[in-house]
N, C-alpha and C positions, 0 to 999 in steps of 0.2 A: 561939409559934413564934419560934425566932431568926432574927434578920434577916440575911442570906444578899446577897454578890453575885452574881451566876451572872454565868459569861462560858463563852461556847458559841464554837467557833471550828466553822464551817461555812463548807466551799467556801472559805477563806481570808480569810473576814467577821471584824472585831474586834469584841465587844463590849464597854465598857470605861465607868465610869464614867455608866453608863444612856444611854448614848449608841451609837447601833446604826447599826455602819460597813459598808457593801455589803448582801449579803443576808442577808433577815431569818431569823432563828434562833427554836428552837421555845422557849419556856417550860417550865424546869423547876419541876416540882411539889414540893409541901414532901413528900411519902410517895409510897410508890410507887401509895395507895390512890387518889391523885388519880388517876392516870395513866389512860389506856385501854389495857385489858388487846394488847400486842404494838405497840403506837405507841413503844415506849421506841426514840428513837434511839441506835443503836451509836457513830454518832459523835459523840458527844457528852459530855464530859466535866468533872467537876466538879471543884472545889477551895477553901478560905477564902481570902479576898482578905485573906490578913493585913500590914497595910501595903500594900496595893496600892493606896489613895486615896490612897496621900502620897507616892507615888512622885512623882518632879519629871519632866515629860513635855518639859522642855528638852534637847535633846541636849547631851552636852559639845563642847564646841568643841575642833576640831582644834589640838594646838598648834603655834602660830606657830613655833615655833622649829625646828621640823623640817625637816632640809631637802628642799626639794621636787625632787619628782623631772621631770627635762629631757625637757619633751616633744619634744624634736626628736632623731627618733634621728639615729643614727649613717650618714652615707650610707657605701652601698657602691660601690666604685672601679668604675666599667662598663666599663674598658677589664680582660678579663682580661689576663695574663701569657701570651704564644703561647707553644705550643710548636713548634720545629721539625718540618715531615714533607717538604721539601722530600730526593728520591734524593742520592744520593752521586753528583756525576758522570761519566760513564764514562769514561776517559781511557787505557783499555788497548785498546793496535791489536792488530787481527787477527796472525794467524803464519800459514807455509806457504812449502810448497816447489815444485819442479817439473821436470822432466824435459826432452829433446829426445831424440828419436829419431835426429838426423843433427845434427851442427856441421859438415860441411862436405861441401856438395855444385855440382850445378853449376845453371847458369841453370835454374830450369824446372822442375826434382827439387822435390819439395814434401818439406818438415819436419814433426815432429808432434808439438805441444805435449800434453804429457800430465801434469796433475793430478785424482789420484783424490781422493773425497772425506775419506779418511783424510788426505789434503796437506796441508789447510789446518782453521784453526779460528780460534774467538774468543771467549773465555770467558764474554760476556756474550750474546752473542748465538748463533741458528741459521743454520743455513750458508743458508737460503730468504733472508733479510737482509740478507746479504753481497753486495757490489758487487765483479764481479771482471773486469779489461779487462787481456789480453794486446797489448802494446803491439812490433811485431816490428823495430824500430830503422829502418825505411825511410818511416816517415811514417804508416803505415797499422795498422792496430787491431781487436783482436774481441773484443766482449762476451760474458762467459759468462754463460747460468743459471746453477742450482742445479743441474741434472741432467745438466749438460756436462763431460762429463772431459777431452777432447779437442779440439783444433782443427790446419789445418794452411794452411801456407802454402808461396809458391814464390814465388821474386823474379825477377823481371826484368832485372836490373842484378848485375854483380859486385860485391864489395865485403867490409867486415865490419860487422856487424848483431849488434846486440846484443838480445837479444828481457828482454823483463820481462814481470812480471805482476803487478801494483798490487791489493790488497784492500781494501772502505773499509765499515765497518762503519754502524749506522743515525746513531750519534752523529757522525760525520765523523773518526774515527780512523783513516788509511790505512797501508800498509806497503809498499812497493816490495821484492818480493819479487829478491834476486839475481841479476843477470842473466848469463845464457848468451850465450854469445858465437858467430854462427856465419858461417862463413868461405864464400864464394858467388863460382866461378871460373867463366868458359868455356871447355869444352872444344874445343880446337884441334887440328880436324882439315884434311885437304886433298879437294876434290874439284870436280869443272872438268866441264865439260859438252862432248863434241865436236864437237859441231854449234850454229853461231845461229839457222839457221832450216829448217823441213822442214816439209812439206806432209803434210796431216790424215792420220795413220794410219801415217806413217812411221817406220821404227825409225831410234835414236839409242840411242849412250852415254854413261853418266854413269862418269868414270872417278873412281874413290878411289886417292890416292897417299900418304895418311898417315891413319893410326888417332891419339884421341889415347888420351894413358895412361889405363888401366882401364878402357879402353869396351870391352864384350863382342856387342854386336849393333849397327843403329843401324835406323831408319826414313826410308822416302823419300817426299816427297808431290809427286806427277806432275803436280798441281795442274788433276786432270781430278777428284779426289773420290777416285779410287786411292792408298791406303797401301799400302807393300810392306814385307816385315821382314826382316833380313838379319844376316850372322856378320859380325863385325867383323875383315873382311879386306880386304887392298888387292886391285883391278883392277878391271873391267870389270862395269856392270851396264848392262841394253840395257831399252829403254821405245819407250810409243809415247804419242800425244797425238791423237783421235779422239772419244769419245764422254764425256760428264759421267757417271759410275759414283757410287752411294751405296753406304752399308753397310745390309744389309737383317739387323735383329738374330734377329729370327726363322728366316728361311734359313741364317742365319750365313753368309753370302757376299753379293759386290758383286753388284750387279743396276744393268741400267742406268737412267737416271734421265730419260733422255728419250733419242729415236732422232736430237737433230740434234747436227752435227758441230762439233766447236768448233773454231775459230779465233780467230787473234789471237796477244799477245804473253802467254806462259806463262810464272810461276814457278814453279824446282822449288825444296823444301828440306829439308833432312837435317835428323833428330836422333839424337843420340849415346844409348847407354844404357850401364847398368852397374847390379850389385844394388840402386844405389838409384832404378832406373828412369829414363826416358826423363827427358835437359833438353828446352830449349824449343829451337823451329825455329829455325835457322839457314841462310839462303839462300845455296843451292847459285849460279846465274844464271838468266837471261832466257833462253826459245826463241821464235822469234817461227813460230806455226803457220799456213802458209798453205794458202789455202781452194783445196780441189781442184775444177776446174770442168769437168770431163772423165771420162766415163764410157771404157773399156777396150772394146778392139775385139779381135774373134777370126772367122779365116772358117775354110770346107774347102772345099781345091781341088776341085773338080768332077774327077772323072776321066776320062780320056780317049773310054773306054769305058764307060759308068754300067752297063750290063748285062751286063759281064764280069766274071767272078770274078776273073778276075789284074788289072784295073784296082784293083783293092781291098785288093790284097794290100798295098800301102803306102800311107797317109792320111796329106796333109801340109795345112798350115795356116799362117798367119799371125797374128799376137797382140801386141799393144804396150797401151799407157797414155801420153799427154802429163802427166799430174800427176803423182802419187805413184807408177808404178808397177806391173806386175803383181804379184799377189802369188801366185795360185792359178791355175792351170791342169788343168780335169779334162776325161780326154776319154774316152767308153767308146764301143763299137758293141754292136748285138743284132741278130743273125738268126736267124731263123722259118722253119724247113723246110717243106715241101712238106704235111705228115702235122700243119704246127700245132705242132711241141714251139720252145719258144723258149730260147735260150741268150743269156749278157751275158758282156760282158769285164771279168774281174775285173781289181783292180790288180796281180795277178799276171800279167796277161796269158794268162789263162787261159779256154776257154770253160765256163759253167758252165749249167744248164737250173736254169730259173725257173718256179716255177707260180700267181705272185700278183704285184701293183705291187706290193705292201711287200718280198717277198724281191728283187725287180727291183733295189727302191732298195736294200735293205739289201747286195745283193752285189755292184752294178757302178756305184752312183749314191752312194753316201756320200763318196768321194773322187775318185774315177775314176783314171783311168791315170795316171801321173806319167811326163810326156814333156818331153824337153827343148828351152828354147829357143834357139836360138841365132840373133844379128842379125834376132829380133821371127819367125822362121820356127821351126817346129813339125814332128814328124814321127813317126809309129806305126806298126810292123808289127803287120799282124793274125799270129795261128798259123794253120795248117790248118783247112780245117773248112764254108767258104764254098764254095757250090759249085750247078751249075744248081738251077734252080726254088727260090730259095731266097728270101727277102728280107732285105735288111739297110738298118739305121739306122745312121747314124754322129753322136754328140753331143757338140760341146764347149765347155763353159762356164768363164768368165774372173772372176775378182776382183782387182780392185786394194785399196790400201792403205787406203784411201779410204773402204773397203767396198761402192764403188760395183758392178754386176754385170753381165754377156752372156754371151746364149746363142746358138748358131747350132746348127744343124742339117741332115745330109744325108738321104736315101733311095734306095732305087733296088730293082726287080725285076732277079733277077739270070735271066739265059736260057739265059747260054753260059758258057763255064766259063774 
């Protein structure tokens, strides 16, 4: 048998030089007749160790000369290179324009700024962003939204005002938009009052002796709550001063506002108009309204004969006011035949037959007779018509200015004729 090294490399075991490194490895047999029949491992493999005992198991040594390599790397710079992402800053103002309805009108008249949203812009921004304040040259100021197109105003004072309107976007970029210039007179008119002082309920005129230019109507305030509205012409307007009147928007008319009477020192004051509608008030004067403290007195003389028809044929009376005045004097009669038919003296003076209170009032009681006074004395002829077995009533009722009120009243069965 030749003599044989075996070196078996198993699971990464050396065998080398009969010396047995890791794990141990099987014996190779000299034939395969040794072997047990299917024991042959597959991994295992042979070869002549030709020269392999004389191999020198020194490794070579590294040579010195080489140069070695730097174990210290290279560091990396920790600060990197920034880059810019800081915006561009915005330094473009808004643009925009605007409108005025009126440059020149008078105290009171309102103006009316108008910028639609197509007016204005800013290239960086939405118009919801934009800061927009109408500044109207008299001290005073109105901020807009976004959804405001309009604004208006009315001065107080004459003069010339210059209105702007400033836009300031979110960066603080503003624009003072061009200002309008508008020109703000009083309109001078004349008007004087005839009377200083009159007692509640009394008529008085306001007279007007100069229109000014362009005024087409004007307004009077009786400074009871009463506005009146009028053609812009000169003379004579007549008022009274009595009761506190509101405006009831619903009725659409004054209604009064309570039943006590005013007194005291009144102003009245006019305003002027023209297309571009009413200025502000301007004070006409003082009426100083004195308190009426006397109700109106009214009698009927008693006739001679109360139960004669020809005592009756003329009805006279007496009638005065110490305050303000009469102002109404109504006096009717009704007599009732013998059969029950009743008749009333209309203000025609005329006999009429009645067959209910309402038609009574509607036809002899809504104003009654209109007779004249003269030095506080009163006087009525009846027509035809009185006459025995009849009855009559005689009724006359007085109002002053005042609206104070009396009533008197006569009767009589009539017998003889």
């Amino acid at each position: 048998m030749k003599t044989r090294l075996a070196v078996a490399v198993v699971s990464g075991a050396l065998i080398a030089g009969g010396t047995l490194i890791g794990a141990p490895a099987y014996a190779i047999p000299d034939s395969a007749a040794d072997a047990p029949s299917g024991k042959y491992p597959s991994a295992v493999t042979e070869e002549f160790a030709t020269g392999l005992d004389a191999a020198d198991p020194t490794p070579s040594p590294t040579d010195p000369t080489a140069t070695p390599t730097d174990p210290t790397p290279t560091p990396t710079d920790p600060t990197p290179t920034p880059t810019s992402t800081d915006p561009t800053p915005d330094t473009t103002k808004p643009t925009g324009t605007f409108v005025l309805d009126y440059t020149s009108v008078w105290t009171g008249q309102k103006i009316k700024f108008i910028q639609e949203s197509w007016d204005y812009s800013d290239p960086g921004d939405a118009q919801d962003n934009l800061k927009r304040v109408v500044s109207w040259g008299d001290g005073t100021s109105t901020v807009l939204n976004s959804s405001t197109y309009t604004a208006t105003k009315s001065y107080t004072r004459s003069g010339s005002f210059k209105v702007t309107v400033t836009i300031t976007d979110p960066a603080g970029n503003t624009s003072a938009i061009p200002a309008r210039t508008v020109a703000v007179t009083v309109p001078a008119g004349k008007v004087a009052l005839d009377r200083k002082s009159v007692y509640q309920g009394t008529f008085f005129n306001l007279n007007v002796s100069k229109i000014p230019a362009g005024a087409t109507g004007f307004l009077i305030d009786w400074s009871d709550g009463w506005v009146s509205s009028h053609r812009a012409t000169t003379g004579s307007r007549t008022g009274q001063i009595l009761y506190q009147w509101k405006w009831d928007a619903a009725k659409k008319k004054y209604v009064l506002a309570s039943g006590t009477r005013i007194s005291g020192v009144r102003t009245l004051k006019i305003a002027w108009g023209n297309g571009k509608g009413y200025g502000a008030w301007q004070t006409i004067g003082s009426i100083n309204v004195l308190k009426d403290k006397w109700k109106p007195t009214v009698t009927i003389k008693k006739p001679s004969s109360t139960n004669r028809a020809s005592s009756w044929k003329t009805i006279t009376g007496t009638v005065g006011d110490k305050g303000s005045g009469v102002r109404h004097l109504g006096v009717t009669a009704v007599r009732i035949t013998a059969s029950g038919k009743g008749y009333c003296l209309t203000p025609a003076r005329k006999w009429k037959r009645y067959y209910s209170e309402s038609q009574l009032i509607k036809y002899c009681y809504a104003t009654g007779v209109k007779v004249k006074i003269k030095n506080g004395k009163w006087s009525l002829k009846l027509p035809a018509g009185l006459g025995k077995n009849q009855a009559i009533g005689v009724d006359a009722w007085v109002y002053d200015y005042a609206d104070y009120f009396r009533q008197t009243y006569r009767t009589a069965r009539i017998t003889r004729s």
